[in-house]
C-alpha positions, 0 to 999 in steps of 0.5 A: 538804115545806116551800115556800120561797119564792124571796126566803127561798131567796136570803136563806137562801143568802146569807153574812149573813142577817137570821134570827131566832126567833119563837115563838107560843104559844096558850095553851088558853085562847085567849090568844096569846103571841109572843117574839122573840130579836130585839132589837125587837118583830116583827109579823106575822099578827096577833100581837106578837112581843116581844123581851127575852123571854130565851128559848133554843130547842133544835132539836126532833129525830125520827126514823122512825116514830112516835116523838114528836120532843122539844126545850126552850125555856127562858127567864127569868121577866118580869113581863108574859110568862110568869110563874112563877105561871102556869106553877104554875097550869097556865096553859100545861100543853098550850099550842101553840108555833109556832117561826118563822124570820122575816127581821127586815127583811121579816117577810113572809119567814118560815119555819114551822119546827114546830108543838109542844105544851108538856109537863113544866116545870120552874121554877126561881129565876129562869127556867124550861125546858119541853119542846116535843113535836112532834106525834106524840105524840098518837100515843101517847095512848088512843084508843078503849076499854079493858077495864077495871073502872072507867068510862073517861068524864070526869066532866062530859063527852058520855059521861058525860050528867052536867050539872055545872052542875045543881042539888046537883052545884057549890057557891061558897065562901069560905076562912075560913083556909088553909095552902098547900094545905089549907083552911077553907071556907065553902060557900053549901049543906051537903054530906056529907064527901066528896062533892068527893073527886076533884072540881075547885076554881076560885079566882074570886078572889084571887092564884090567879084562875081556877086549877084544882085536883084536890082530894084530899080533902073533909071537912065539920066542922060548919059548914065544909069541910075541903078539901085539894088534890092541888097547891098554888097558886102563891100561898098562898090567903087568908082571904076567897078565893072559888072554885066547886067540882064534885063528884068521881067516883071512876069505880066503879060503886057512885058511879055508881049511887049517888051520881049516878043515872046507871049507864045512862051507865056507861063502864066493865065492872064485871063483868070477871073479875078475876085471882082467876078467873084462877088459881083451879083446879076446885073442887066447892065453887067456881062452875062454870067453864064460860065461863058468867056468874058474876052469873047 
């Protein structure tokens, strides 16, 4: 239950309000945002909220249960505010939004409306539309483990045990010629063809600095890498862009073990029966089917 406070219940009474919109948006990279549909930049709680940000809200609707409450913002492309680049990028994939009421006359009056997650976005010519999840919807993601051949760790993470950063696992590059989302490259250490199959690529410089890409493909030709990305950047990559780039993990068993040393670590059951088991039928010549191990 929200608490409004005596002075903002008047207001809100009133015939006439001095109400407007304020967004704060916290990117994941801790960067905070904040737009106003007022006419003049608000500030409060330690951030700016600017105005002439051109953004339109919608009403973020629930119901009961647990079903995520869905709404939108949209908006239009401004050079020092959210740009079309950044949201190509991923820069605000995940970010969260908290939606103010605030009295533009006395900030200290303001109402927390909701507090939403940005999901899909949609970019157009000129502006752009996101949609804002309340938050119930992490109610709908995976929790726990699932019974399921290939390892359910994230390559790098706690579970995993995998040390990115160690010796023969990242490398650093420069492109040597690039279409949109496949280039040329130069690696500082030679690599087999494709051990960054799956892996992730970060640009340390030019237009697309400090985005990250999943990369699909990874071939060596003699002296230079072949890589192509699953996504193009927002700008197209240049000769002489450099960028660092991990090792990918396809999440069987046989990488695990071979390509890493590290099945001690495996997070998956790589010994689940499959559906072959499943409608297969007795058979003098097929394995016992007694409940028993099959790799015994």
């Amino acid at each position: 239950m929200r608490i409004v406070s005596a002075s903002l219940g008047a207001k809100l009474d009133a015939h006439a309000s001095t109400f407007c919109n304020c967004w704060r948006l916290t990117r994941r990279d801790g960067v905070v945002q904040g737009f106003t549909d007022h006419d003049t930049d608000i500030a409060f709680a330690g951030a700016t909220f600017r105005a002439g940000a051109a953004l339109t809200p919608t009403q973020i609707e629930s119901g009961v249960g647990f079903a995520p409450g869905t709404g939108e913002v949209a908006g239009a492309f401004l050079g020092d505010g959210v740009t079309e680049d950044d949201l190509a990028n991923g820069v605000y994939d995940g970010a969260s939004v908290e939606i103010w009421l605030v009295d533009w006359s006395a900030p200290d009056d303001r109402l927390l409306l909701d507090i939403a997650t940005i999901g899909e976005v949609k970019r157009g010519e000129f502006a752009f539309s996101a949609e804002l999840r309340s938050g119930a919807h992490y109610f709908d993601q995976q929790r726990g483990r699932v019974y399921q051949r290939n390892c359910q760790a994230d390559f790098g993470d706690a579970r995993c045990g995998i040390a990115l950063d160690a010796l023969g696992l990242s490398s650093t590059g420069h492109i040597v010629s690039a279409t949109r989302d496949t280039m040329s490259a130069t690696l500082s250490a030679p690599f087999e063809a494709g051990f960054f199959t799956n892996g992730v690529l970060t640009f340390t410089s030019g237009a697309n600095s400090g985005a990250r890409f999943a990369i699909k493909t990874h071939r060596q030709d003699s002296a230079q890498a072949q890589i192509a990305l699953w996504s193009a950047p927002a700008q197209d990559p240049v000769a002489g862009d450099t960028f660092s780039i991990v090792a990918g993990c396809d999440k069987s068993p046989d990488a695990c073990q071979n390509k890493f040393a590290n099945i001690v670590n495996f997070r998956g059951f790589p010994h689940m029966p499959g559906n072959d088991r499943v409608i297969a039928y007795p058979s003098p010549l097929a394995p016992t089917m007694d409940g028993g191990s099959f790799f015994r």
